[in-house]
N, C-alpha and C positions, 0 to 999 in steps of 0.2 A: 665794498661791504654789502652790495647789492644780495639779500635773498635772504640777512639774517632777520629782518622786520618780521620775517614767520617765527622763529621761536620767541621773538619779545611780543606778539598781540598772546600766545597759548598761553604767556604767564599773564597780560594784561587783561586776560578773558576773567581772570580769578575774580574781577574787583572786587578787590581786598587791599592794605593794607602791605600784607605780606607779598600779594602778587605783583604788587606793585616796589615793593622793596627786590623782591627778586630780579623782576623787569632792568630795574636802574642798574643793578651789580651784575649783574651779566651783561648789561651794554659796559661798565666800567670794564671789567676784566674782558672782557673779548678789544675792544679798542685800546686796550692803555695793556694790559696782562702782557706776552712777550718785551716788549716796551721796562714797564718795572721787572719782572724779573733777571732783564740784562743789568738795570741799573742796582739792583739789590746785592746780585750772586757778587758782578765788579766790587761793590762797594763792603759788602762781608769780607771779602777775601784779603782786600785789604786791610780793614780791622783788626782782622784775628791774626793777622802776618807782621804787626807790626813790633811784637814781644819777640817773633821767631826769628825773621828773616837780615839778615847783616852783610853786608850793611842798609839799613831803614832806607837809606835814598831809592831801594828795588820795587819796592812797593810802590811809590809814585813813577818808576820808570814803566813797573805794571800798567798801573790806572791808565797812563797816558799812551803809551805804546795800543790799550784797548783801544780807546778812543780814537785814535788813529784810524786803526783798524774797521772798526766801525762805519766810521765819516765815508773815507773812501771804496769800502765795501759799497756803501752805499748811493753813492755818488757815480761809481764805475758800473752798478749794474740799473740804475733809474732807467734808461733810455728802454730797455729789456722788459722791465717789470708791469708796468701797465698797458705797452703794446701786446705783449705775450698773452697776457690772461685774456688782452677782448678778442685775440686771436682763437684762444683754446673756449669762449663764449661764444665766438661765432659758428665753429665744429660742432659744437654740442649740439646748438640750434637747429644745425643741419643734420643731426644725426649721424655725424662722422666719429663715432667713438674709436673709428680702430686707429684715428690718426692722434689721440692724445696722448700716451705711453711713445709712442717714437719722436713726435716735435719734441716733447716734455724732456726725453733725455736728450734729444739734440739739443735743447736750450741748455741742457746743464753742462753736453759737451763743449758747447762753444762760447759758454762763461766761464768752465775750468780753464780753457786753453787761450783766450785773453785777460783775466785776472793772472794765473801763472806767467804769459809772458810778461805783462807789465811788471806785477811785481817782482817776477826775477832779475828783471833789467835793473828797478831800483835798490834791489838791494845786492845788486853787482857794483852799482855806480853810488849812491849814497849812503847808504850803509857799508859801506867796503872796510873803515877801519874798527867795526864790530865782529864780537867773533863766532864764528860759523853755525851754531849752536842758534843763538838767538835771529841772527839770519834766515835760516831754514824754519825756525818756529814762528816768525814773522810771516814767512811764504805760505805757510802750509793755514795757518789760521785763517792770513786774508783770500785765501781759494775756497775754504770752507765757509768761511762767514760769507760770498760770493754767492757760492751754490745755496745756500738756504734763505739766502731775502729770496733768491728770484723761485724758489721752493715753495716758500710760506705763501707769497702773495698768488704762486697759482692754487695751493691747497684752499686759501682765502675766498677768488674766483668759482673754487669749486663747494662753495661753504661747508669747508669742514673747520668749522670756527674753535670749538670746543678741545678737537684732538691738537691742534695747533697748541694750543695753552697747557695743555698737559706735556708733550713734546718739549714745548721750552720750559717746563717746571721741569720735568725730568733732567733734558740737558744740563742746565743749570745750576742745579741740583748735585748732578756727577761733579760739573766744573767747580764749584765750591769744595765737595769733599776732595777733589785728588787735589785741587790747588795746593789745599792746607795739609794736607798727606803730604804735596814734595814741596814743599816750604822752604824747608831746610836746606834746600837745592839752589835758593834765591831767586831769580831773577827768570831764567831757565825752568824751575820747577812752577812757578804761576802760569807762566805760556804753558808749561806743558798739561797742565789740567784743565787749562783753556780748551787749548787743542780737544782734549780727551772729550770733553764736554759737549760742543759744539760737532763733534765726528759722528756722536749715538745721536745727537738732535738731526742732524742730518740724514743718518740711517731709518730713522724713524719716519721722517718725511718724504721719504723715499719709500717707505712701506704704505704708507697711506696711500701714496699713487699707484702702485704695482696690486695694490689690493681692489682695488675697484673697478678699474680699467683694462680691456684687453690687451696682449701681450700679441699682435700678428707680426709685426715689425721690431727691431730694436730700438734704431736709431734712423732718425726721418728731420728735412732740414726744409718743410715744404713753407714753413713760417718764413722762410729768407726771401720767399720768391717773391717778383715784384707785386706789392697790393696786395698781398697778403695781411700786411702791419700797417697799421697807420700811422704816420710820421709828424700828425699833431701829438699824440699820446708816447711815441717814441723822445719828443722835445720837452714834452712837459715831466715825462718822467726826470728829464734831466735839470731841467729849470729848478723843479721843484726842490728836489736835494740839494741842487749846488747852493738854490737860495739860503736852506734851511742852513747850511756850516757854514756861508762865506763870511758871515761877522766874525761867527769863533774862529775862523783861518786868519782873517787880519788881526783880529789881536795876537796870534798866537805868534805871527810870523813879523810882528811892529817890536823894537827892541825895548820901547819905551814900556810897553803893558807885557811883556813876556818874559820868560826865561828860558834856557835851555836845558834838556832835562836827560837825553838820549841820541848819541849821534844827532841826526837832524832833526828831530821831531820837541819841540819848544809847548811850552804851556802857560797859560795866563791864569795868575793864580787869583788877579780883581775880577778876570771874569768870570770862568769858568765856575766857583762854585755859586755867583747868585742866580747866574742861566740853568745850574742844575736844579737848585731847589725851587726858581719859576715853574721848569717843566713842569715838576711833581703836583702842582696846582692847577693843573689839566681836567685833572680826571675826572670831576665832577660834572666839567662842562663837555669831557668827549661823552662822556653815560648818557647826560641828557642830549646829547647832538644825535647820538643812533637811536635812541627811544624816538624822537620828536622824528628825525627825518626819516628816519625806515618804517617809521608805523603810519605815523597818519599823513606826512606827504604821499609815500607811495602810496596807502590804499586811493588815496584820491587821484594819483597819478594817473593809477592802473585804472579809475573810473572813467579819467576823462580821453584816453588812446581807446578805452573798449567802445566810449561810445561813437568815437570817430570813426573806427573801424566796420562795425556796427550797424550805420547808418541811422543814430540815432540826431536826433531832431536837433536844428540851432540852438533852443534853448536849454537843453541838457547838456549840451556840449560847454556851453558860456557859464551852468549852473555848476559843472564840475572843476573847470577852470578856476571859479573862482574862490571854491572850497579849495582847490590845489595851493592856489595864493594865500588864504587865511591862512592853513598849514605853515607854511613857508613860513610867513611871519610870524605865526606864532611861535615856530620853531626856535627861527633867530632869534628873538626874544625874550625866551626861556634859557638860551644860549647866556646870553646878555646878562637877564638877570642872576641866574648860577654862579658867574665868575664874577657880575659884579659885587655879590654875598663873598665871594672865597675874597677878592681882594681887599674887601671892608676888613674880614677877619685877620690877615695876615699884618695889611694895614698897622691894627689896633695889636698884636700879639707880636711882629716883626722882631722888635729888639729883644723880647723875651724868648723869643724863639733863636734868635742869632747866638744868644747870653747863651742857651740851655746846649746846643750844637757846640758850644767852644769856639765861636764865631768872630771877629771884629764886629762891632759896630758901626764902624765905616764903611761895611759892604751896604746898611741898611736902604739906603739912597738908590744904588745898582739893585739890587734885591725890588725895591717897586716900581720900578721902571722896566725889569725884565718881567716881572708879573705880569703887568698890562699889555705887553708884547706877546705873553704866550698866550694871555687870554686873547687876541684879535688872533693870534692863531688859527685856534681853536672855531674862531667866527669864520674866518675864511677858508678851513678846511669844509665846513658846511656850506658854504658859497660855490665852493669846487664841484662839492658832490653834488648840488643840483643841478647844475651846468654838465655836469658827467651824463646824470638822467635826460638831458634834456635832447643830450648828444652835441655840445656846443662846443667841438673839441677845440676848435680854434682860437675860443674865446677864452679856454681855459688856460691854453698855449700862451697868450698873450697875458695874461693875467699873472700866468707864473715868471713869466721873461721879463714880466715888469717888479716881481717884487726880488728876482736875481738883481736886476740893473741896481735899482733902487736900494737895496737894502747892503750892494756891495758898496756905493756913489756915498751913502746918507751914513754908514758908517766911518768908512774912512774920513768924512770930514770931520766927523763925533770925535776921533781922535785926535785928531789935527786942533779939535778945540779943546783939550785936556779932560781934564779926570772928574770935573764937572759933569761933563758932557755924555762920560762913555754911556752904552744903555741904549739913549736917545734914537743912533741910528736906525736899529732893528727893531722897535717900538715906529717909529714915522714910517718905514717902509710899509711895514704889515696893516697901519691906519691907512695910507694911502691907497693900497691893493684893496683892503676892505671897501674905502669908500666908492672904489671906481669898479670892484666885484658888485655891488650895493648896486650903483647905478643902470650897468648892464642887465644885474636879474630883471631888473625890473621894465624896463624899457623893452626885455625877450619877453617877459610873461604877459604884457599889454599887449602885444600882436602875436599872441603864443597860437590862436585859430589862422589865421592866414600864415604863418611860416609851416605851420603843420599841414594847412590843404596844397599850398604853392607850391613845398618843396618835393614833394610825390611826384 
């Protein structure tokens, strides 16, 4: 998210009131916006499909089949995604523009053609007694949902924040209307508006890159080469995702918390909906996470590398440092308190809010325990991203490979301890990765002048 801190000080320049309300929704929609829109158009489609489409059981074979979809999109191209963009960071620096438009469809070449073989293989071999129809519309989705994470997060890298959000409002947008246009189709006609949806979202972001960048090559594969990519940020991309689905995979795939809903693909019907409505309780705290850390960490960031750079005096060096530090805390802090407000409220509004959805009651218990989980989330996706600033790729590697272990180790026993329990695991992992992200900032930012002169 590095570069968007410029458009959030031009509205925080207003101060006002309003610049300030701007400031906040714009960090919300840029960090959460694609995000809720997938979870919206999904969840529309279903709604309005449930009078049409027969038999009703398609409509959950939908949601879940998404979901699916999704996870593993997303899981399959992690390793890609955050290597690739410091790759096409690094070119830019150097003024290598003619090599972005050819890695860039090399990376899409050679995500289409490992997403398609994998998932062809699966659904030759696990999917084999569904029929051909839903097969192919399964292949063809998770290629495209493929090609556009690792799409978005370089458009992302190249801050084009705003056109991103319109792109998936549009997509979207389509995938809602043709959905419910082939309805009638069932099961078949949701994937295929899927499809339809996600095809122009990707067209689109394909235009965004063909439009700003030179066209001298086609396709170029120089990102493969050795040291090109670096292979902390290639781990972490994958740490990161598999951590974030592996609770939802073992409930989905324990007989005791799941069902079966489609050929192989199973869903948990205790967990899945209080994990969904947790997430939705994000976004106040990602708005203030890119306000706090992209405005006033970086300007102070940028204060204290200029002055090193510079040759500005020991004491301006240690005076910006330690403004860099205030920032920080104050950041997390504001992080802290935001989410601690959102979960007081849900807190106190929870069963009424369960009552008003058409909800059990008995999720309310799962429902506050996934809250607090998504709010240290939210803590340690800010934890990451200064560690990213700081270039502490290793530490970020290890941080994520700790809350994969953990949060796969600490759930599975969650289960093993019953229905009491469930929740608990992926809640303690995300506190323990917080507390020992916590520890490390700080112990880096204390010798933050000697690892900066030393490692030169």
């Amino acid at each position: 998210m590095a570069g968007i801190g410029f458009e959030l000080r031009k509205l925080l320049r207003k101060e006002s009131y309003l610049g300030l309300l701007q400031a906040y929704a714009y960090a919300g929609v840029i960090s959460s916006g694609p995000w809720i829109l997938s979870i919206i158009g999904v969840q529309l489609i279903g709604l309005f499909s449930l009078s049409v489409v027969v038999p009703q059981a398609n409509v959950q074979q939908f949601q879940v089949s998404v979901t699916y979809l999704l996870a593993f999109s997303l899981i399959l191209t992690g390793p890609l995604q955050l290597a690739f963009t410091r790759y096409i960071a690094d070119r830019l620096f150097e003024d290598k523009d003619d090599l972005i438009v050819p890695n860039f469809m090399g990376a899409q070449f050679l995500t289409a053609l490992v997403a398609g073989t994998l998932g062809g293989g699966l659904c030759l071999t696990l999917f084999q007694e569904l029929e051909l129809a839903y097969r192919l519309l399964m292949l063809v989705c998770f290629v495209l949902l493929c090609l556009i994470w690792v799409a978005a997060i370089f458009l992302s890298g190249l801050k084009q924040y705003s056109a991103i959000v319109w792109i998936f409002a549009i997509g979207y947008g389509t995938t809602v209307c043709a959905s419910l246009s082939w309805r009638p189709w069932g099961l078949n006609g949701l994937l295929s508006g899927f499809m339809l949806g996600h095809f122009l979202m990707l067209c689109g972001l394909w235009f965004l890159v063909l439009r700003h960048y030179p066209i001298r090559a086609f396709v170029d594969f120089d990102f493969l080469r050795r040291g090109r990519m670096f292979g902390a940020l290639i781990g972490t991309g994958l740490m990161y995702n598999l951590a974030i689905w592996l609770d939802k995979l073992l409930f989905w795939y324990t007989d005791e918390t799941s069902q079966q809903v489609i050929g192989p693909l199973r869903a948990s019907a205790i967990y899945d909906l209080p994990i969904f409505l947790a997430y939705l309780s994000i976004i106040p705290g990602m708005a203030v996470f890119l306000v706090r850390i992209e405005t006033d960490f970086v300007e102070y960031y940028e204060k204290f590398y200029d002055s090193v750079r510079d040759g500005g005096s020991l004491e301006q060096i240690e005076s910006h440092r330690n403004e860099m530090v205030f920032a920080i805390r104050q950041g997390l802090g504001e992080i802290m308190k935001i989410q601690g407000i959102t979960i007081l409220v849900v807190f106190m509004l929870g069963r009424t809010l369960l009552e008003w959805l058409g909800i059990s009651p008995l999720y309310q218990q799962l429902l506050y325990i996934d809250l607090i989980a998504a709010s240290l989330q939210v803590l340690f996706l800010a934890i990451l991203n200064v560690f990213f600033y700081l270039d502490k790729r290793r530490l970020v590697l290890l941080l994520t490979g700790l809350f994969a272990a953990s949060n796969g180790i600490f759930t599975a026993i969650s289960i093993a301890a019953g229905p009491s329990w469930y929740g608990y695991g992926f809640a303690l992992s995300l506190l323990m990765v917080v507390c020992v992200g916590m520890n490390m900032l700080s112990e880096k930012l204390e010798k933050l002048e000697y690892e900066t002169f030393m490692l030169q």
